[in-house]
N, CA, C and O of each residue as an XYZ file, in Angstrom:
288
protein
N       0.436      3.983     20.926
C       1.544      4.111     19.992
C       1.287      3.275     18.731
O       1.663      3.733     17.651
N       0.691      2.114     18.785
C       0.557      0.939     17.985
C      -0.590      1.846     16.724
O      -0.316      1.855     15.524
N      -1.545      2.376     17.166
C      -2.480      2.962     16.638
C      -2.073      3.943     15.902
O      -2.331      3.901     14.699
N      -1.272      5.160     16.501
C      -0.474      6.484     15.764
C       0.170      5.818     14.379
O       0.037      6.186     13.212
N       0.998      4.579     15.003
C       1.860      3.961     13.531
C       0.941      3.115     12.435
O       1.375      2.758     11.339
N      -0.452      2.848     12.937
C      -1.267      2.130     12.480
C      -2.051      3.408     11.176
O      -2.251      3.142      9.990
N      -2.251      4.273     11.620
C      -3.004      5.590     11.165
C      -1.661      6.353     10.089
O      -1.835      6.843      8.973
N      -0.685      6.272     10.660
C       0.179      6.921      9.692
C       0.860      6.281      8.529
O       1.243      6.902      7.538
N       0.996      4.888      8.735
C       1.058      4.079      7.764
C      -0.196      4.038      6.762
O       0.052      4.112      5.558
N      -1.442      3.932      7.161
C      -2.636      4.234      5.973
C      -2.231      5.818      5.339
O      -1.816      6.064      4.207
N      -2.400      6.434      6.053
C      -2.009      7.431      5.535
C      -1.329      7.779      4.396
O      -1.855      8.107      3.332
N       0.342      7.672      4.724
C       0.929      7.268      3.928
C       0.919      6.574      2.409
O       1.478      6.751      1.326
N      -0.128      5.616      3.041
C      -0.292      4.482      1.750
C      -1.044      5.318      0.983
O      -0.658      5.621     -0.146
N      -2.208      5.792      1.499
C      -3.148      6.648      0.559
C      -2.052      7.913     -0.394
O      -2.049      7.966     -1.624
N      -1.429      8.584      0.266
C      -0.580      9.623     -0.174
C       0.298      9.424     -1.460
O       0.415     10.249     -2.366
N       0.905      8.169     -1.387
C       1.540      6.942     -1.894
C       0.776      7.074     -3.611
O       1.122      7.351     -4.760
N      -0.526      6.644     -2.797
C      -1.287      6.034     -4.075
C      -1.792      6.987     -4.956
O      -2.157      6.800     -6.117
N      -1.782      8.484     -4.030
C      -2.363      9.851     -4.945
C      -0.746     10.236     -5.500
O      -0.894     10.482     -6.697
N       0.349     10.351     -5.234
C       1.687     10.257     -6.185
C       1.450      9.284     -7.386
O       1.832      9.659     -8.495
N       0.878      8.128     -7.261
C       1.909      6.963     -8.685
C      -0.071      7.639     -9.518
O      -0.412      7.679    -10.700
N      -0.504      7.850     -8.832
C      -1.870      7.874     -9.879
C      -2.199      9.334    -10.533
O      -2.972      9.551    -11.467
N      -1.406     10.289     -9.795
C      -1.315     11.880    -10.263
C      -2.355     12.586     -9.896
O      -2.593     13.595    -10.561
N      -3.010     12.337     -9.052
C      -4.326     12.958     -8.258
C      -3.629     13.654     -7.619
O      -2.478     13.324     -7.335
N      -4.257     14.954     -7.188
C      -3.983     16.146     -6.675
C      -4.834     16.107     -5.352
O      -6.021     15.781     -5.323
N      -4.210     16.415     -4.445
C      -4.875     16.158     -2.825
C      -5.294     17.947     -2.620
O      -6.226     18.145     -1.841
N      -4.869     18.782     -3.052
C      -6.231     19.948     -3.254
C      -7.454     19.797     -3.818
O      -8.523     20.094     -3.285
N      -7.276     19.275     -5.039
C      -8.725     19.159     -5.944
C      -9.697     18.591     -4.562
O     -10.766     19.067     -4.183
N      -8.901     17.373     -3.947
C      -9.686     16.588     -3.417
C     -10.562     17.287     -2.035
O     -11.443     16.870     -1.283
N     -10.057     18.129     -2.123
C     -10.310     18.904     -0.679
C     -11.353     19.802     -1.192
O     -12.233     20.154     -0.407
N     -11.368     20.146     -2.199
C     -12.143     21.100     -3.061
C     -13.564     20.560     -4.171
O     -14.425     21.220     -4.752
N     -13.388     19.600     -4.128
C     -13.944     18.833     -5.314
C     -15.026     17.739     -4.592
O     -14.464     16.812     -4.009
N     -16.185     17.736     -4.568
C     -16.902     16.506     -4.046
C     -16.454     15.695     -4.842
O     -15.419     15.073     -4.600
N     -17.157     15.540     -5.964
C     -17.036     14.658     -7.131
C     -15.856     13.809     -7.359
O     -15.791     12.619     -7.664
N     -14.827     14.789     -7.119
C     -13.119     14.939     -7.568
C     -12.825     13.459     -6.594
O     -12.500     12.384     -7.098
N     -13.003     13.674     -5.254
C     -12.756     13.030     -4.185
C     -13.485     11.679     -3.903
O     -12.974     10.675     -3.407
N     -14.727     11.836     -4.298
C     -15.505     10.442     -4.336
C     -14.799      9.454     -5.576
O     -14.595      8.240     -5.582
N     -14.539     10.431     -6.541
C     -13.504      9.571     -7.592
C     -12.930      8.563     -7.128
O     -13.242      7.376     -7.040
N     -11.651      9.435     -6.706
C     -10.669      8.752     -6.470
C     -10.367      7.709     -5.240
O      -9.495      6.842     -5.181
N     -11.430      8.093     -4.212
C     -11.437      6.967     -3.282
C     -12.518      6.085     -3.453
O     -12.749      5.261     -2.568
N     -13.524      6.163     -4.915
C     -13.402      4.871     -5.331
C     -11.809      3.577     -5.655
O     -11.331      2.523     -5.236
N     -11.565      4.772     -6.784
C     -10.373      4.051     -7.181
C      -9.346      3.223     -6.355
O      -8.780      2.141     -6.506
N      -9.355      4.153     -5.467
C      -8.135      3.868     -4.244
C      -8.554      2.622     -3.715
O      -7.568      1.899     -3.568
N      -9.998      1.868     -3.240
C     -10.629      1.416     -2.534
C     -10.725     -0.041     -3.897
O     -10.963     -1.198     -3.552
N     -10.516      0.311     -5.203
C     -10.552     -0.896     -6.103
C      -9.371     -1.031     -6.057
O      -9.187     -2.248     -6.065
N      -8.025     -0.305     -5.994
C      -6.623     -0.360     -5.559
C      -6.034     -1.402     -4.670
O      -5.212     -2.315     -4.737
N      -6.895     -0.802     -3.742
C      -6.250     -1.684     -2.204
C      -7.096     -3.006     -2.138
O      -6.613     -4.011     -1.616
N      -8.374     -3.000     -2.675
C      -9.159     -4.784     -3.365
C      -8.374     -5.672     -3.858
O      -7.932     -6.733     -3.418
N      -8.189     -4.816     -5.338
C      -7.295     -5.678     -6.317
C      -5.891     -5.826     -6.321
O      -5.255     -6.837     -6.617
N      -5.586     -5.029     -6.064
C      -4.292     -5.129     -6.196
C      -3.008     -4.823     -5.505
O      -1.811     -4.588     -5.671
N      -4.148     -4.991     -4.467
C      -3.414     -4.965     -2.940
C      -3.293     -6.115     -2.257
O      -2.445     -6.552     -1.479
N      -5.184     -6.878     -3.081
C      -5.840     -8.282     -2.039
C      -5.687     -7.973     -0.672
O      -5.097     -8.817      0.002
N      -6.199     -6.660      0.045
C      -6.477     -6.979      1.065
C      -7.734     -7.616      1.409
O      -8.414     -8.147      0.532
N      -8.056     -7.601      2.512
C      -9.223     -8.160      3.143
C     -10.251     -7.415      3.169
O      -9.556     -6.443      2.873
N     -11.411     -6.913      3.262
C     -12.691     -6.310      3.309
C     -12.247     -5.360      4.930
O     -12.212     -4.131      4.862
N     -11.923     -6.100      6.355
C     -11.769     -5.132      7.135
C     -10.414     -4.509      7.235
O     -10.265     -4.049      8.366
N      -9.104     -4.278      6.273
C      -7.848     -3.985      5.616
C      -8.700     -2.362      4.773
O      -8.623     -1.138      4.882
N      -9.120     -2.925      4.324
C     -10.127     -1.705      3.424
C     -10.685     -0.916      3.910
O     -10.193      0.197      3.727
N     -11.665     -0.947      4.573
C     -12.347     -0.377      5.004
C     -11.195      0.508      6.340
O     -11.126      1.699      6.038
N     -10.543      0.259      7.347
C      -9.499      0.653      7.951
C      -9.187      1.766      7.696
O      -9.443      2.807      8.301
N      -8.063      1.415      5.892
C      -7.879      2.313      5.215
C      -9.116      3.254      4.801
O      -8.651      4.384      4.650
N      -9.844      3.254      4.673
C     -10.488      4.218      4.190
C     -11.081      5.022      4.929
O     -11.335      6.178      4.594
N     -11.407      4.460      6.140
C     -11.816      5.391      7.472
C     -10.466      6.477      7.825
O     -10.559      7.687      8.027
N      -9.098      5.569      7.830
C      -8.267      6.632      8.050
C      -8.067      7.972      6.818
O      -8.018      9.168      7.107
N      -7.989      7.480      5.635
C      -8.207      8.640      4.626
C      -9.344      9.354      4.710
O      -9.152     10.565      4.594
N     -10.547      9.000      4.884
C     -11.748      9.533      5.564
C     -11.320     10.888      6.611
O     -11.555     12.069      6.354
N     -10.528     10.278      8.035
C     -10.079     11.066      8.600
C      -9.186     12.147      8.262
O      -9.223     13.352      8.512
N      -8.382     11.425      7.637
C      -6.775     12.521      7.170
C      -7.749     14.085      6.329
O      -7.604     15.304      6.426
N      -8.371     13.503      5.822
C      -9.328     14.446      4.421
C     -10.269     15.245      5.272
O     -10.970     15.845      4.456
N     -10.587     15.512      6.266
C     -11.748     15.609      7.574
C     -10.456     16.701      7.845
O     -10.509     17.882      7.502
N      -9.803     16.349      8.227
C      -8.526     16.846      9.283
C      -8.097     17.791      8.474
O      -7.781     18.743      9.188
N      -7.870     18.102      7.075
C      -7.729     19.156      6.237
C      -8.231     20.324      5.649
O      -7.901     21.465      5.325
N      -9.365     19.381      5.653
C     -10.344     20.876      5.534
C     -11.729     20.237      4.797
O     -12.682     20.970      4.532
């Protein structure tokens, strides 16, 4: 259970962060380029100006990794 809320909360956050930044989560599905973009960005996001931790990051990004896998 701890894990489901652990995964849907990244989630979320990522989803979050493609709303306030105006990225389109089709392009991303569609777009190599498009997608490596922005989860740079996302990944200098949750660094800077999140200050998480290096394994906070990476977390997140395995779960957006997944969510993006899981779509297509």
């Amino acid at each position: 259970a701890q894990t489901r809320r652990a995964y849907l909360s990244r989630v979320q956050g990522f989803l979050g962060y493609l709303g306030v930044s105006g990225e389109d989560l089709g392009a991303l599905l569609t777009n190599d380029q498009e997608r490596e973009h922005v989860l740079r960005e996302y990944k200098f996001y949750l660094k800077k100006h999140l200050k998480m931790l290096p394994s906070s990051v990476n977390a997140n990004l395995t779960a957006t990794d997944h969510f993006l896998q899981f779509l297509g």
